[in-house]
C-alpha positions as CSV (number, residue, x, y, z in Angstrom):
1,X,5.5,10.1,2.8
2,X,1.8,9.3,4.4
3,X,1.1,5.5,3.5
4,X,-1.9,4.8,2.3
5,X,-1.8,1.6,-0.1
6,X,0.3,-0.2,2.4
7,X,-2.0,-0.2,5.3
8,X,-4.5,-1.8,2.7
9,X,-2.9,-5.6,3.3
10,X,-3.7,-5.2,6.8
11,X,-7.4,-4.7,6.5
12,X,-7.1,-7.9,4.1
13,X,-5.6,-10.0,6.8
14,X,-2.7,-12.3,5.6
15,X,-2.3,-11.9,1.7
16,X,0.4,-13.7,-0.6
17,X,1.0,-12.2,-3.7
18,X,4.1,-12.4,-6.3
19,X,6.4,-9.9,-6.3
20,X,5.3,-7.7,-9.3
21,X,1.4,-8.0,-8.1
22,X,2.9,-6.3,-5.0
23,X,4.5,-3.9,-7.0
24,X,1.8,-3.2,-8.8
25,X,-0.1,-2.4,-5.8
26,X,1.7,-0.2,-3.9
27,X,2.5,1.9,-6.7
28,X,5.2,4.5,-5.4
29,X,5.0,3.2,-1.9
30,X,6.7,-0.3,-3.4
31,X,10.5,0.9,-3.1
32,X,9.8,1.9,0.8
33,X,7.9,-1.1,1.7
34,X,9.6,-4.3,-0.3
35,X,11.5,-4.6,2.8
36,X,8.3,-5.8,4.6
37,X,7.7,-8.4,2.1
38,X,9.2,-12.2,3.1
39,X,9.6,-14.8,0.2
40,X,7.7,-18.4,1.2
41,X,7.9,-21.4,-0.3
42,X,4.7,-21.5,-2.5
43,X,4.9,-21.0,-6.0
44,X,2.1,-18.8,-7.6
45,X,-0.2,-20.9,-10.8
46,X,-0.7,-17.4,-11.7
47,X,1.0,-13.9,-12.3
48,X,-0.4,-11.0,-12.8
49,X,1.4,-10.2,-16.4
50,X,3.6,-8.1,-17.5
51,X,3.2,-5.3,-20.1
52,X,4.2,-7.5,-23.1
53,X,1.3,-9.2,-22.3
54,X,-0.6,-6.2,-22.0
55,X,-1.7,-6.6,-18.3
56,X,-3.6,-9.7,-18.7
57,X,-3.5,-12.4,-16.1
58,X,-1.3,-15.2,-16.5
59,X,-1.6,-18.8,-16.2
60,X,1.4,-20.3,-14.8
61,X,2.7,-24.0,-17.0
62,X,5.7,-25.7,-15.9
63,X,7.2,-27.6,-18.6
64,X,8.9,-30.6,-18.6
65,X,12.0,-29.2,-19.1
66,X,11.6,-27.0,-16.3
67,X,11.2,-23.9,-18.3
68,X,8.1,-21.6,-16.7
69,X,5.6,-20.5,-19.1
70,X,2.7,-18.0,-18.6
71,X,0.0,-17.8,-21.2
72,X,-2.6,-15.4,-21.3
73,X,-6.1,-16.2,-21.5
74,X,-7.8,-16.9,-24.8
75,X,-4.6,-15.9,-26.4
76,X,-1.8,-17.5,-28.1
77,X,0.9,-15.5,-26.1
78,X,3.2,-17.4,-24.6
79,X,5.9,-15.6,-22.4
80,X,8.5,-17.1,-20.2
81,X,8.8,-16.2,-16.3
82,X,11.5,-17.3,-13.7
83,X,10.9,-18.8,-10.2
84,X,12.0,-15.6,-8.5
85,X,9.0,-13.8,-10.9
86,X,5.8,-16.6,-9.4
87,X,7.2,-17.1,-6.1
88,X,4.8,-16.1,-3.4
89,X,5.4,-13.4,-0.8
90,X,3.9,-12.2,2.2
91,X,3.4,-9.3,4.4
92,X,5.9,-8.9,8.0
93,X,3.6,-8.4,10.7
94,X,6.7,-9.6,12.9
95,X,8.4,-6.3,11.8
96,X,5.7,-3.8,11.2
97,X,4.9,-4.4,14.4
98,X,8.5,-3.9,16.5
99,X,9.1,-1.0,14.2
100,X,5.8,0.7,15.0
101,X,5.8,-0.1,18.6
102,X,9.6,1.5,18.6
103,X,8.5,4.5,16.8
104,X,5.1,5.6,18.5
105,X,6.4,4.8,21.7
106,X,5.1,1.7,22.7
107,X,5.7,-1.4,24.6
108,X,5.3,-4.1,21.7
109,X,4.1,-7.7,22.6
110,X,5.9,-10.6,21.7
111,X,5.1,-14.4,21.0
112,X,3.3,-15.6,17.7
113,X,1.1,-14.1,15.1
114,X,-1.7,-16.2,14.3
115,X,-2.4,-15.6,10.4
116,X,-5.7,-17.0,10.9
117,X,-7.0,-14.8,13.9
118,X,-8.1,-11.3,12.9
119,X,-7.4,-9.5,16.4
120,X,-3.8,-9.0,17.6
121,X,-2.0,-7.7,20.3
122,X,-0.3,-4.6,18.9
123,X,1.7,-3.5,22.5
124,X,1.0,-1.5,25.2
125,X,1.2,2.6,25.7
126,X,2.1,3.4,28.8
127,X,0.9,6.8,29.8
128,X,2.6,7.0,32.9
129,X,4.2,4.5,35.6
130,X,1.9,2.0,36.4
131,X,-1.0,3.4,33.2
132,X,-0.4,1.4,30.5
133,X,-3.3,0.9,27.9
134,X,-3.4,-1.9,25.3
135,X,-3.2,-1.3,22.1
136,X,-5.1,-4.2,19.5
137,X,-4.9,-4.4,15.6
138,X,-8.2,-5.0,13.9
139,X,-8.0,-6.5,10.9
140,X,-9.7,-8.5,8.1
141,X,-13.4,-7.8,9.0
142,X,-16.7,-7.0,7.4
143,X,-18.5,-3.9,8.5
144,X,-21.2,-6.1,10.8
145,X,-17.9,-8.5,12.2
146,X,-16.1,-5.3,13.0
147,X,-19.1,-4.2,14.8
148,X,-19.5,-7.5,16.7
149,X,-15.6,-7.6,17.4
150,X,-15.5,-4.5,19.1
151,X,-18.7,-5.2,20.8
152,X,-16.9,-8.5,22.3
153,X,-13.5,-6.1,23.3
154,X,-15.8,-3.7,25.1
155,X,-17.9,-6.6,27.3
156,X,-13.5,-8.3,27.7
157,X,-12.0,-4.9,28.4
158,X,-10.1,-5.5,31.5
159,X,-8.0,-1.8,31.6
160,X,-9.6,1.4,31.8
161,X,-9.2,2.2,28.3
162,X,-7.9,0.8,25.1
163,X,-5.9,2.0,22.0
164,X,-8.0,0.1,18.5
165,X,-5.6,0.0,15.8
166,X,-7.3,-0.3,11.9
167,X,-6.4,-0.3,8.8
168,X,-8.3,2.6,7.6
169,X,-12.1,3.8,8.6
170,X,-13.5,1.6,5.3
171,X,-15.1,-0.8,8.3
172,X,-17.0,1.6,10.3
173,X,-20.5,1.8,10.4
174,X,-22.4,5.0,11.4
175,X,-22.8,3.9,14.8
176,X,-18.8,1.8,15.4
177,X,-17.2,5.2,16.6
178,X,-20.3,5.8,19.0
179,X,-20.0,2.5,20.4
180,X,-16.0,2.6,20.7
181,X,-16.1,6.0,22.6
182,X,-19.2,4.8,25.3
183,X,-17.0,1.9,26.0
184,X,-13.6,3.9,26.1
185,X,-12.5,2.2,22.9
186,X,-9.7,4.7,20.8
187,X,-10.5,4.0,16.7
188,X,-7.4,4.6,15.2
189,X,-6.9,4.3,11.4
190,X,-3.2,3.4,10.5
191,X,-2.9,5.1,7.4
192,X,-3.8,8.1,9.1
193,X,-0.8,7.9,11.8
194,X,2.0,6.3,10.0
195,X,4.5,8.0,7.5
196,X,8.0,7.1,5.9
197,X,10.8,8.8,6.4
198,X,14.3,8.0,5.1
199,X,13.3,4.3,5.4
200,X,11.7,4.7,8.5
201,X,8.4,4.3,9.6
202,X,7.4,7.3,11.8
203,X,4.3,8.6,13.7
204,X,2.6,11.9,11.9
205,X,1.0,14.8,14.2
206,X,-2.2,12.9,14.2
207,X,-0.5,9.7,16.6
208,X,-0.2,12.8,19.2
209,X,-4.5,13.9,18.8
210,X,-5.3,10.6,19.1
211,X,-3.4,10.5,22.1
212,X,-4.6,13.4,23.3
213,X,-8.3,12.3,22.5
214,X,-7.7,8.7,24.2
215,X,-6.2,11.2,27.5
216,X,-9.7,12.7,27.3
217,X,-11.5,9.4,27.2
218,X,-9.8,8.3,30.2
219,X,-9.7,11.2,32.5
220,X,-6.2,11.6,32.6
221,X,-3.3,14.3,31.2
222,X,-1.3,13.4,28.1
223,X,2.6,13.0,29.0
224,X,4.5,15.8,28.2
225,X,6.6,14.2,25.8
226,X,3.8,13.2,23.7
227,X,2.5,17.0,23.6
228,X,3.2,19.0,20.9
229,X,5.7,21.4,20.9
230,X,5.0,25.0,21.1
231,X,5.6,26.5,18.0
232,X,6.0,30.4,17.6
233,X,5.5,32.4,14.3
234,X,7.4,35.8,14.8
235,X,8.6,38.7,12.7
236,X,9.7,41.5,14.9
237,X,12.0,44.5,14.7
238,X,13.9,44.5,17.7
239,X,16.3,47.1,18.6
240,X,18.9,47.2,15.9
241,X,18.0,43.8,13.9
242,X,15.1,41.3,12.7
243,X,14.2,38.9,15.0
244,X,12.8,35.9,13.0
245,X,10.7,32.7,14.6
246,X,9.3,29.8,12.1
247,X,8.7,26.7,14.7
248,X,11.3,26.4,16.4
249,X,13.9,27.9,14.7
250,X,15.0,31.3,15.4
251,X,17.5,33.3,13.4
252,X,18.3,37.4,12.9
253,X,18.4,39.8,10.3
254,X,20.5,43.4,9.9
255,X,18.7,46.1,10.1
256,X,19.0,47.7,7.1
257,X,17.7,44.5,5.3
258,X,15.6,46.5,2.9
259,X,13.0,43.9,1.9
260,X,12.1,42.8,5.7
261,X,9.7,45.7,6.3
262,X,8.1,44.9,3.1
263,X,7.7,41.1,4.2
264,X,6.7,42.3,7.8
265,X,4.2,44.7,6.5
266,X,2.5,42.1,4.2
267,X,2.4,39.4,7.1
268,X,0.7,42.4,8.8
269,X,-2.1,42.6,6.6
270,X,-2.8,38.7,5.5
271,X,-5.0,38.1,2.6
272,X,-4.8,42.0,1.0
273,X,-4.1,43.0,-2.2
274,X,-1.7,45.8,-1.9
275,X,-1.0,47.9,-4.9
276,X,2.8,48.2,-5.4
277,X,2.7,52.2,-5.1
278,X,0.9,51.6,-1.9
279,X,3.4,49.1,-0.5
280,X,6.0,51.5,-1.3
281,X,4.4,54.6,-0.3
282,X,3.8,52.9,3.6
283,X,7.3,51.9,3.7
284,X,9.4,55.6,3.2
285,X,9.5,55.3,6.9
286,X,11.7,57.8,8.8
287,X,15.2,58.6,9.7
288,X,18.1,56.2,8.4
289,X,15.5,53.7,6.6
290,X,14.0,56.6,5.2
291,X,17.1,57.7,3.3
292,X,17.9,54.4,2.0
293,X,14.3,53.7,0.8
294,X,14.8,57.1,-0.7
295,X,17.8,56.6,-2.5
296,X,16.6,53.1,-3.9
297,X,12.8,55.1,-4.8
298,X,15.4,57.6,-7.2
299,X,17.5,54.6,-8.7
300,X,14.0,53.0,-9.9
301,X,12.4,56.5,-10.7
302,X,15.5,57.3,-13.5
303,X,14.5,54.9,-15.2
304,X,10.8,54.6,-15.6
305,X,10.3,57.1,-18.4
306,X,12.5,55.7,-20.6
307,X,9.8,54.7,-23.3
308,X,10.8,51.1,-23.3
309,X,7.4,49.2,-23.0
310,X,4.1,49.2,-25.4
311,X,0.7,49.7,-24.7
312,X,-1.0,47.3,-27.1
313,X,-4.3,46.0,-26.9
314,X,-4.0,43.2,-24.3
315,X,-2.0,46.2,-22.2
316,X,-5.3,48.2,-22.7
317,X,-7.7,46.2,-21.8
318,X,-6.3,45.2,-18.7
319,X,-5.9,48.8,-17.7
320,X,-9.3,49.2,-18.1
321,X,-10.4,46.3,-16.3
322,X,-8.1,48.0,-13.7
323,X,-10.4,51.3,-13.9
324,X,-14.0,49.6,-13.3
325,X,-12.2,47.5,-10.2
326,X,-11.0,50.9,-8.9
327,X,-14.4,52.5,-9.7
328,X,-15.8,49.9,-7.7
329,X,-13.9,50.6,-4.5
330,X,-13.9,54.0,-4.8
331,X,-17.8,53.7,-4.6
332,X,-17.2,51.3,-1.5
333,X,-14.5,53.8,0.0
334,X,-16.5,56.9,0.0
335,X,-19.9,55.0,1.4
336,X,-17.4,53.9,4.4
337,X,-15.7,57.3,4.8
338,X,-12.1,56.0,4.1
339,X,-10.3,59.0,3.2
340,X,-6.7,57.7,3.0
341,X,-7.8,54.5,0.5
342,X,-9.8,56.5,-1.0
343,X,-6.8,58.9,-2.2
344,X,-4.7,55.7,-3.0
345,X,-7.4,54.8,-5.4
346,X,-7.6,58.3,-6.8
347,X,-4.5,58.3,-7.3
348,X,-4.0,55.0,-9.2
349,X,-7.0,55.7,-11.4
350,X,-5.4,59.3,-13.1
351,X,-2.5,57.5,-13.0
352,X,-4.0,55.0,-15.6
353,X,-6.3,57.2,-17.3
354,X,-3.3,59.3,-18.5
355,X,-1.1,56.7,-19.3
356,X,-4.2,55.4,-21.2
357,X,-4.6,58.9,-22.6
358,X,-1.2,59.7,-23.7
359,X,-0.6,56.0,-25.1
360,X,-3.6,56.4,-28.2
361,X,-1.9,58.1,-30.9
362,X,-3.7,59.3,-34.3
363,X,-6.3,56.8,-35.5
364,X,-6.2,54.8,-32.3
365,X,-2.2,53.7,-33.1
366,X,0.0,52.4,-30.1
367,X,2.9,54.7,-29.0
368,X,6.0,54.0,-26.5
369,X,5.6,54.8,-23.2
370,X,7.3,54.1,-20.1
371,X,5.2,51.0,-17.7
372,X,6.4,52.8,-14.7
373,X,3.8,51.0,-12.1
374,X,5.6,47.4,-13.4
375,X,9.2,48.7,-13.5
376,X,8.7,49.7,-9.9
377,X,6.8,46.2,-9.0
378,X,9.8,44.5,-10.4
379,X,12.3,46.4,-8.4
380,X,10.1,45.5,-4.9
381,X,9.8,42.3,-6.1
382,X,13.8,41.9,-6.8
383,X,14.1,43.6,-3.3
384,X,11.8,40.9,-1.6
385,X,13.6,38.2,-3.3
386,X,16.3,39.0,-1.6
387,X,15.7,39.2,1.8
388,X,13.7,35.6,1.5
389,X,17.7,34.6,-0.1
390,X,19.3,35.9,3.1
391,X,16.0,34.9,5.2
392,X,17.3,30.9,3.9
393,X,20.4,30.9,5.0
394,X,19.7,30.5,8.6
395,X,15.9,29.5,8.5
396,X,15.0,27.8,5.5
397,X,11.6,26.6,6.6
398,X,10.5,30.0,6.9
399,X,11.8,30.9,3.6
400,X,10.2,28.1,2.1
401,X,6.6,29.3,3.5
402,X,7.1,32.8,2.7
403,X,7.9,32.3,-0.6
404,X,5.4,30.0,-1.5
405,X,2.5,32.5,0.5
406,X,3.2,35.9,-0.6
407,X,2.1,36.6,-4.7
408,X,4.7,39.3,-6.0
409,X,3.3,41.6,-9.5
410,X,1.6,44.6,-9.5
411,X,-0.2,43.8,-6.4
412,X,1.6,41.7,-3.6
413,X,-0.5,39.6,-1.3
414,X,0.0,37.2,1.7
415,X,-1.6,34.2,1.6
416,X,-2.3,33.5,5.5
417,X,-2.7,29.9,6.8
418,X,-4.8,28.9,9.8
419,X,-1.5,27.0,11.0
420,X,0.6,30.2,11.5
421,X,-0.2,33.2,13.4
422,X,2.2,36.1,13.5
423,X,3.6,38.3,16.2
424,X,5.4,41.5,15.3
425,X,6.5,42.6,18.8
């Protein structure tokens, strides 16, 4: 989970807030992050209500009998609160910091945070033995102060380089990341590099750019545990099985898998539609695969004329829709000379002009026909389905994406991402 309100308090400096203002704003960071909040011994004169007082502020009155009232504003509400409900909280920079440093790798510092100063040492990264970089947390400043501060750290900079830790980019001006990059400043934003995992606070991929980035800056190579792991995308037939690469995982598949030539083949084509009678029709194949494609082909065939499904008018206007976006490539086919899309697209468009044809009955009536182009979409989608099932049993990551990327009806279609590049050999 990225964390965005809770790098918010930082850029504010030293806040104290009751417990349900807290709540209220970190929203559905708050169970992840109450741990970082330490009780004090200040008592609020005001809370920030509750919804029986419908969200208005609250003045805090201690009676005489000790009882704690809150009243709302220019209202007669009167609602009583506990100790534990107006004591005042505040943020653990003590801990945020050790379990950052411990996480992203760095050496943290150690001594006293002084709530009142608005820079503070974070740590140190070391590169490599004997490079180590400081790393500084900016926080609490106006846009011109920020300027002014990092002006100050440039003309103080003793190291060749230094790490700039922010709450977000809200403080810089046009000209800050300019400045920070002439003086070999690194502007990091925190909620841009810190995430929650499982309770922990963990670096995301962006920690390792910036480091990378900072490497640039200061003429030197990023460690080689900091560099991002090689990941391989692959989908290959090799000898008599699957081999299958998502990341770093790796995992095989039998041969005679039916539905992992139809996955491979729409991975081979990213971003296509592909009519269902085309993805079947490139797939008969030769040899063994050819007789078990074959054999499923007949199962789904015996059955498509069966009369089962209507043509009504919803049916028919899509058809025809169908027919002026195959009358449209056609055009496009023929001007580009492609003679084998331009029988696929014959083909389709007398298939739907007779099923159109043979579906109006006297006076324009419906009449039972068999859908035979859906049956057999169903039966490649079924046949998908199944190999991403068997696909998740050893690399459930890859199932995951494949499911989510390729659309399965009438026409099937992978939906590439820049991230992930296939290789099929």
């Amino acid at each position: 989970m990225r964390l965005k309100n809770f790098c918010i308090p930082i850029q504010w400096g030293y806040p104290l807030y009751v417990m349900r203002a807290w709540e209220n704003f970190f929203k559905d960071e708050f169970d992840s992050l109450a741990d970082f909040l330490l009780p004090t011994d200040d008592l609020s004169p005001r809370h920030p209500g509750t919804e029986a007082s419908y969200w208005q502020e609250l003045k805090v009155q201690i009676e005489p009998d000790g009882r704690i009232i809150g009243a709302p504003n220019r209202s007669r509400i009167r609602i009583e609160l506990t100790k534990a409900d107006i004591l005042l909280h505040k943020f653990d920079m003590y801990r945020l910091r050790k379990e950052m440093c411990d996480s992203f790798g760095l050496m943290p510092q150690t001594g006293e945070i002084d709530q009142w100063e608005r820079t503070v040492p974070w740590g140190f990264w070391e590169a490599e033995k004997g490079a180590k970089f400081p790393v500084t947390l900016f926080q609490g400043w106006s846009g011109r102060q920020f300027r002014d501060r990092l002006m100050e750290a440039a003309l103080n900079r003793e190291a060749a380089g230094e790490i700039i830790l922010t709450a977000n980019r809200y403080e810089w001006r046009e000209d800050v990341p300019d400045i920070a990059r002439k003086h070999k400043l690194l502007l990091v934003p925190l909620d841009e590099i810190i995430q929650m995992e499982d309770g922990k606070l963990l670096p995301t991929q962006e920690w390792n750019e910036y480091l990378t980035a900072f490497c640039k800056m200061v003429e030197m190579d990023l460690p080689s545990k900091y560099r991002k792991k090689a990941q391989g995308y692959v989908f290959a037939r090799r000898d008599d099985e699957w081999f299958l690469q998502y990341g770093e995982t790796t995992s095989k598949l039998e041969l005679d898998l039916l539905g992992a030539p139809f996955i491979q083949y729409l991975l081979k084509y990213p971003d296509q539609r592909i009519h269902v009678r085309e993805l079947w029709g490139e797939l008969m194949g030769t040899g063994r695969r050819r007789k078990k494609i074959e054999s499923d082909f007949a199962e789904t065939l015996s059955g498509l004329f069966e009369g089962d499904a209507m043509v009504d008018r919803e049916a028919e206007e899509n058809y025809r829709n169908r027919l002026l976006e195959l009358s449209q490539k056609r055009i496009k086919a023929e001007g580009e000379n492609k003679t084998y899309e331009l029988d696929q697209i014959n083909t389709e468009f007398e298939m739907i002009k007779s099923t159109l044809d043979s579906a109006r009955g006297f006076g324009g009536r419906t009449v039972k026909i068999g859908n035979e182009t859906q049956k057999l979409a169903d039966r490649v989608r079924q046949i998908i389905n199944r190999a991403l099932k068997s696909i998740r049993k050893n690399n459930p990551n890859m199932a995951q994406y494949l499911k989510n990327s390729i659309e399965r009806g009438v026409h099937f279609k992978y939906n590439s991402s820049s991230e992930v590049s296939w290789k099929f050999e």
